[in-house]
ZAVOKE-463465 format. One record per residue: residue in three letters; y negated, z, x negated of N, C-alpha, C, O in turn. Coordinates in nm, 2 decimals, m for minus. Example, Ala and Ser with C-alpha at 12.3 -4.5 7.8 and 13.67 -1.06 7.14 Angstrom:
! residues 2
+------+--------+--------+--------+--------+--------+--------+--------+--------+--------+--------+--------+--------+
! code !   n.c2 !   n.c3 !   n.c1 !  ca.c2 !  ca.c3 !  ca.c1 !   c.c2 !   c.c3 !   c.c1 !   o.c2 !   o.c3 !   o.c1 !
+------+--------+--------+--------+--------+--------+--------+--------+--------+--------+--------+--------+--------+
!  ALA !   0.57 !   0.78 !  m1.32 !   0.45 !   0.78 !  m1.23 !   0.33 !   0.78 !  m1.32 !   0.33 !   0.85 !  m1.42 !
!  SER !   0.22 !   0.71 !  m1.28 !   0.11 !   0.71 !  m1.37 !   0.00 !   0.79 !  m1.29 !  m0.11 !   0.80 !  m1.34 !
+------+--------+--------+--------+--------+--------+--------+--------+--------+--------+--------+--------+--------+
! end
This chain:
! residues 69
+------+--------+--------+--------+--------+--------+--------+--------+--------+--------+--------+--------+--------+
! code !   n.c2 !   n.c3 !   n.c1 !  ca.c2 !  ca.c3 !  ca.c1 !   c.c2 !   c.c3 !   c.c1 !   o.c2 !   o.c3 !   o.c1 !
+------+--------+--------+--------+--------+--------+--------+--------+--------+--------+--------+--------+--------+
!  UNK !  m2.46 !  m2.71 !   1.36 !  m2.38 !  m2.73 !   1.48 !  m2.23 !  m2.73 !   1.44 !  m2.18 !  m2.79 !   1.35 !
!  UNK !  m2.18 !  m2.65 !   1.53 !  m1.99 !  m2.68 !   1.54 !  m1.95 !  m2.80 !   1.51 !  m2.01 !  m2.91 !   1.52 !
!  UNK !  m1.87 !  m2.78 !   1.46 !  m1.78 !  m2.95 !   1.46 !  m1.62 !  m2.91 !   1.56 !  m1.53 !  m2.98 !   1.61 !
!  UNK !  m1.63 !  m2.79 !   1.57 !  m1.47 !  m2.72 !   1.67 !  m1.54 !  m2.78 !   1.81 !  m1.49 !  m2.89 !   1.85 !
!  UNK !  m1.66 !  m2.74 !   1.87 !  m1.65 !  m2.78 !   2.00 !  m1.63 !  m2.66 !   2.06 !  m1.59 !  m2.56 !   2.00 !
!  UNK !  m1.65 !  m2.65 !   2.20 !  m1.63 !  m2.51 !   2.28 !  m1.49 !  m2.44 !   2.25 !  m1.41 !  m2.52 !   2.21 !
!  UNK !  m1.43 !  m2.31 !   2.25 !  m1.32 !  m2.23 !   2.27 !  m1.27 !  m2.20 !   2.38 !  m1.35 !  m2.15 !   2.45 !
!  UNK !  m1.14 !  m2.21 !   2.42 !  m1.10 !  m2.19 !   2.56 !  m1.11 !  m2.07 !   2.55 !  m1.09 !  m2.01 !   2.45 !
!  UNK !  m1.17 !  m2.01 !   2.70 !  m1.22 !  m1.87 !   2.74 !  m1.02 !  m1.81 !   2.72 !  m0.92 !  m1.86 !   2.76 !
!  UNK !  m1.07 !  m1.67 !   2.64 !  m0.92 !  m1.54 !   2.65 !  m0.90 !  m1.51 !   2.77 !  m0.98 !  m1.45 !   2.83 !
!  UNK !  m0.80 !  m1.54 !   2.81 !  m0.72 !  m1.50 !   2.99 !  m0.72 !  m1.36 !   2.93 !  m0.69 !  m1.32 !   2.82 !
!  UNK !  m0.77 !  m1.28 !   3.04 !  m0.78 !  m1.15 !   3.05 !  m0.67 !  m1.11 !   3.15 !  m0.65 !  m1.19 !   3.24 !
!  UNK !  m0.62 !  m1.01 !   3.14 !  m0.46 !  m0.93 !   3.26 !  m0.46 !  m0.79 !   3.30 !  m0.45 !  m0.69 !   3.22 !
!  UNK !  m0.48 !  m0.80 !   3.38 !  m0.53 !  m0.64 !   3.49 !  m0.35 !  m0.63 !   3.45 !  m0.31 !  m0.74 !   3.43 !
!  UNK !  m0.26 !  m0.54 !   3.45 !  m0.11 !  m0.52 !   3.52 !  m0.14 !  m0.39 !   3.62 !  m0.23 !  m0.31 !   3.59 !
!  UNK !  m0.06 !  m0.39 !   3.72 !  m0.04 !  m0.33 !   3.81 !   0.03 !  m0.22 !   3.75 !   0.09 !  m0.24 !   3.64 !
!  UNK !   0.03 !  m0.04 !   3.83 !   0.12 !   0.03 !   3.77 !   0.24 !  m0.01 !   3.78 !   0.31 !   0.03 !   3.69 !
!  UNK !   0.31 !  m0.09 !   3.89 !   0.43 !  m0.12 !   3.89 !   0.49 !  m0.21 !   3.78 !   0.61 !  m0.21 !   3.74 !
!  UNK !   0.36 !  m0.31 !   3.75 !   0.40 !  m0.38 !   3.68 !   0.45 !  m0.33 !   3.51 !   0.54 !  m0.38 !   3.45 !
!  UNK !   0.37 !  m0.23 !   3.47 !   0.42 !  m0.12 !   3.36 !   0.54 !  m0.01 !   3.37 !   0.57 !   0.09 !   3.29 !
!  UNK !   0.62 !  m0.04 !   3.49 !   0.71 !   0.03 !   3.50 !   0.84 !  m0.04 !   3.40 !   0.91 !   0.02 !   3.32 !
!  UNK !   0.83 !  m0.19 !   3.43 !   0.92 !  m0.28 !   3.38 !   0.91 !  m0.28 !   3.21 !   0.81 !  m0.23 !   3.16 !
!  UNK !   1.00 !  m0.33 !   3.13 !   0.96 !  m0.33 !   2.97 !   0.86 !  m0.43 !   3.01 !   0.86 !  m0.50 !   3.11 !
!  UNK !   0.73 !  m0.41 !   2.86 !   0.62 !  m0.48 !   2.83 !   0.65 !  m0.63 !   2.81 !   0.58 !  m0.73 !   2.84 !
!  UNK !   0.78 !  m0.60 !   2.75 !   0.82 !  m0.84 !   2.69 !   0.81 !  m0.87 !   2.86 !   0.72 !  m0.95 !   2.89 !
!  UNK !   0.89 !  m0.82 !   2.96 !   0.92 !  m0.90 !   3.02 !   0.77 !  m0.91 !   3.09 !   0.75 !  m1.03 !   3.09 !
!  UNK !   0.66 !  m0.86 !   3.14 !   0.55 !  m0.87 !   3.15 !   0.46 !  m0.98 !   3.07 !   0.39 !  m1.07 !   3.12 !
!  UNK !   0.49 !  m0.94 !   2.95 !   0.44 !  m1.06 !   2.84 !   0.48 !  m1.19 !   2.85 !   0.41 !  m1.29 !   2.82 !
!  UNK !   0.62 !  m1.20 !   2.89 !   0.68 !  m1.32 !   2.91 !   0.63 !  m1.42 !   3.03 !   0.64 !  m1.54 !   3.02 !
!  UNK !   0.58 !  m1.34 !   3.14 !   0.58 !  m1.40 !   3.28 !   0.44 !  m1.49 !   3.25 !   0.39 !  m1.60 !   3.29 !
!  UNK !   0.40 !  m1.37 !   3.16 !   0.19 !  m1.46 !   3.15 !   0.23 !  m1.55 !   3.09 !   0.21 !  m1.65 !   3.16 !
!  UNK !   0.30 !  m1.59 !   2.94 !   0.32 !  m1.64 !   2.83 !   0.37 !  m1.80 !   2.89 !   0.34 !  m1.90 !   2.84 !
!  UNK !   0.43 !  m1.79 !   2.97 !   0.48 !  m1.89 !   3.04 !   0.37 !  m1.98 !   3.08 !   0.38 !  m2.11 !   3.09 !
!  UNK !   0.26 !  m1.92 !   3.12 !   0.13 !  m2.00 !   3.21 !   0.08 !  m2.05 !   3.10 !   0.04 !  m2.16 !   3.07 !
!  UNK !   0.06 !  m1.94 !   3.03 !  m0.07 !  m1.97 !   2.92 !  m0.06 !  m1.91 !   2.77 !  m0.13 !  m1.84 !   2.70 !
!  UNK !   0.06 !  m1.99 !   2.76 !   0.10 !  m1.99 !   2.56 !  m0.02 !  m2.12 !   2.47 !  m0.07 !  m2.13 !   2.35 !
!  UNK !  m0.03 !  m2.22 !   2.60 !  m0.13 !  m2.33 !   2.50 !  m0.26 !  m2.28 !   2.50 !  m0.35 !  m2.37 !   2.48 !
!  UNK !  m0.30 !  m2.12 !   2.51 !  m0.38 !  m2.07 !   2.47 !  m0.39 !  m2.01 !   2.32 !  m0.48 !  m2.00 !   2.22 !
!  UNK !  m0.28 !  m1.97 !   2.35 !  m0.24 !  m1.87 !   2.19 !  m0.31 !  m1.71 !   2.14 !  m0.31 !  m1.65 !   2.03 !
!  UNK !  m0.37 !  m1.66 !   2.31 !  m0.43 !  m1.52 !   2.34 !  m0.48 !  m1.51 !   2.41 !  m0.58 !  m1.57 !   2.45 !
!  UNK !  m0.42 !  m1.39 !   2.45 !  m0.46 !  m1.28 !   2.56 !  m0.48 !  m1.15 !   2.60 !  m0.38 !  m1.08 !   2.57 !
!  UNK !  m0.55 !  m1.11 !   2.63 !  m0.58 !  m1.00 !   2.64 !  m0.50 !  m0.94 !   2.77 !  m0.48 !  m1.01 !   2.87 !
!  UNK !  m0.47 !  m0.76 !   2.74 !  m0.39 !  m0.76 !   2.87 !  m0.45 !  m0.57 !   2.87 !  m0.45 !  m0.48 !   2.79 !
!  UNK !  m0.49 !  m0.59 !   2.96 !  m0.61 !  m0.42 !   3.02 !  m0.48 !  m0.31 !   3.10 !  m0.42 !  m0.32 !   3.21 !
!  UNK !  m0.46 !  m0.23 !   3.02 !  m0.34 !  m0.16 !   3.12 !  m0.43 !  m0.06 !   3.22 !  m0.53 !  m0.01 !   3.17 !
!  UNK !  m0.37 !  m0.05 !   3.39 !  m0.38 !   0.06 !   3.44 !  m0.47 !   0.20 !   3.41 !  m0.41 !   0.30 !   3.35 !
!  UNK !  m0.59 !   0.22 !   3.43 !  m0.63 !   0.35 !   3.41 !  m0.54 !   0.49 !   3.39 !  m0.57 !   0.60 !   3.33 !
!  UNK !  m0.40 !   0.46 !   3.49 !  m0.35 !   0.57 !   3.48 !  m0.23 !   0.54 !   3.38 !  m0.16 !   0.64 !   3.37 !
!  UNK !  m0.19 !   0.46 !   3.30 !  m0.15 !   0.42 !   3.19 !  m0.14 !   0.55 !   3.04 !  m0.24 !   0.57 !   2.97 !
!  UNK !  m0.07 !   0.59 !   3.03 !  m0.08 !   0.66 !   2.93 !   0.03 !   0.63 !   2.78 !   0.15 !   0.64 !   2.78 !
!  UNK !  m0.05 !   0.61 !   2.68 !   0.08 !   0.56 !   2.56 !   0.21 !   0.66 !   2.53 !   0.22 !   0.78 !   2.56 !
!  UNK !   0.27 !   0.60 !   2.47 !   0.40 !   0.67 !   2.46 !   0.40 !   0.82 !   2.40 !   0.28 !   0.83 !   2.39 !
!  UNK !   0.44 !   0.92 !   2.37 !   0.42 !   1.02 !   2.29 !   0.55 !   1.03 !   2.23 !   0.53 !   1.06 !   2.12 !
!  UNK !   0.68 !   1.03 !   2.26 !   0.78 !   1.06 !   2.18 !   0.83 !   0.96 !   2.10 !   0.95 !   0.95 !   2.07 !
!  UNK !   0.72 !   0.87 !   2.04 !   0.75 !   0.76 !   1.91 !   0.88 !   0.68 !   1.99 !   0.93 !   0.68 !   2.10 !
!  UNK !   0.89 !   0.63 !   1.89 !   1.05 !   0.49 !   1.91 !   1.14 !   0.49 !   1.82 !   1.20 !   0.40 !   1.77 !
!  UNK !   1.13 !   0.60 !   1.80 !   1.33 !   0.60 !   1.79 !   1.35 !   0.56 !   1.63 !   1.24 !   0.54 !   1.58 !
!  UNK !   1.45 !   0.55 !   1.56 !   1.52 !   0.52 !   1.42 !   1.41 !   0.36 !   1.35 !   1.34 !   0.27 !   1.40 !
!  UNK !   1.42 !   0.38 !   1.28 !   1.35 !   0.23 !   1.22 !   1.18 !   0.17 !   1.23 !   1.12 !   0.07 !   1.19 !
!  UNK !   1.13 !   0.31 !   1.31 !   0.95 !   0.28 !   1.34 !   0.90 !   0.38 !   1.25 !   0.82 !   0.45 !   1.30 !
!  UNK !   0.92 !   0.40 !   1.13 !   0.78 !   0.45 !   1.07 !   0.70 !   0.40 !   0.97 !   0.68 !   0.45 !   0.86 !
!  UNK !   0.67 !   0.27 !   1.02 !   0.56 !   0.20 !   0.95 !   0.44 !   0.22 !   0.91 !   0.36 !   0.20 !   1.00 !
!  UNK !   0.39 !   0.23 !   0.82 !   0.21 !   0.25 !   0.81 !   0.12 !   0.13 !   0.77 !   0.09 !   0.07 !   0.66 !
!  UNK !   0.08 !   0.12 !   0.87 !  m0.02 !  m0.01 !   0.85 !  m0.12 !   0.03 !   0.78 !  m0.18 !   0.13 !   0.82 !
!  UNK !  m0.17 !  m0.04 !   0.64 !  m0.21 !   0.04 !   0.53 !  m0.35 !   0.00 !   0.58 !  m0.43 !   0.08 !   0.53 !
!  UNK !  m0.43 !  m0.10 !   0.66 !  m0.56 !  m0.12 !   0.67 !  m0.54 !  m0.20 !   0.83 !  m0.55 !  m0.32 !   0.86 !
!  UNK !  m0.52 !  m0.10 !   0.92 !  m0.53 !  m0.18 !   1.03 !  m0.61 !  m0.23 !   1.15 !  m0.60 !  m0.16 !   1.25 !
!  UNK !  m0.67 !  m0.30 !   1.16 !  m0.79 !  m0.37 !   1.23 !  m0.84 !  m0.24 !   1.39 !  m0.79 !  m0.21 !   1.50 !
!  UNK !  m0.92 !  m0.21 !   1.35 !  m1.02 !  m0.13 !   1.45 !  m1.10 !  m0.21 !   1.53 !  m1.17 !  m0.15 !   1.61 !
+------+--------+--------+--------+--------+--------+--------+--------+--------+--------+--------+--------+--------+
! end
């Protein structure tokens, strides 16, 4: 038996396409505000969502040498 006791269920976040129009922080911010005394969340973008393709600019080429799948 646990000795933790139940886990607060991960708040899950649909965003609206409008809502991905705006930068990502300020989105992250609005949830973060309700439910930081969780410490995670999951956030499901838009089906019609598509990731960036022309990279980010001066200072991003990091390689994460083993990064979680």
């Amino acid at each position: 038996m646990s000795h933790f006791g139940r886990a607060p269920e991960v708040p899950v976040f649909h965003p609206t396409d409008r809502d991905m129009l705006r930068p990502f922080e300020e989105y992250a911010a609005s949830i973060e505000r309700r439910f930081a005394h969780v410490g995670l969340a999951k956030v499901v973008p838009p089906k019609s969502w598509r990731a960036r393709v022309g990279g980010y600019g001066r200072g991003w080429d990091v390689v994460i040498p083993k990064p979680i799948k």
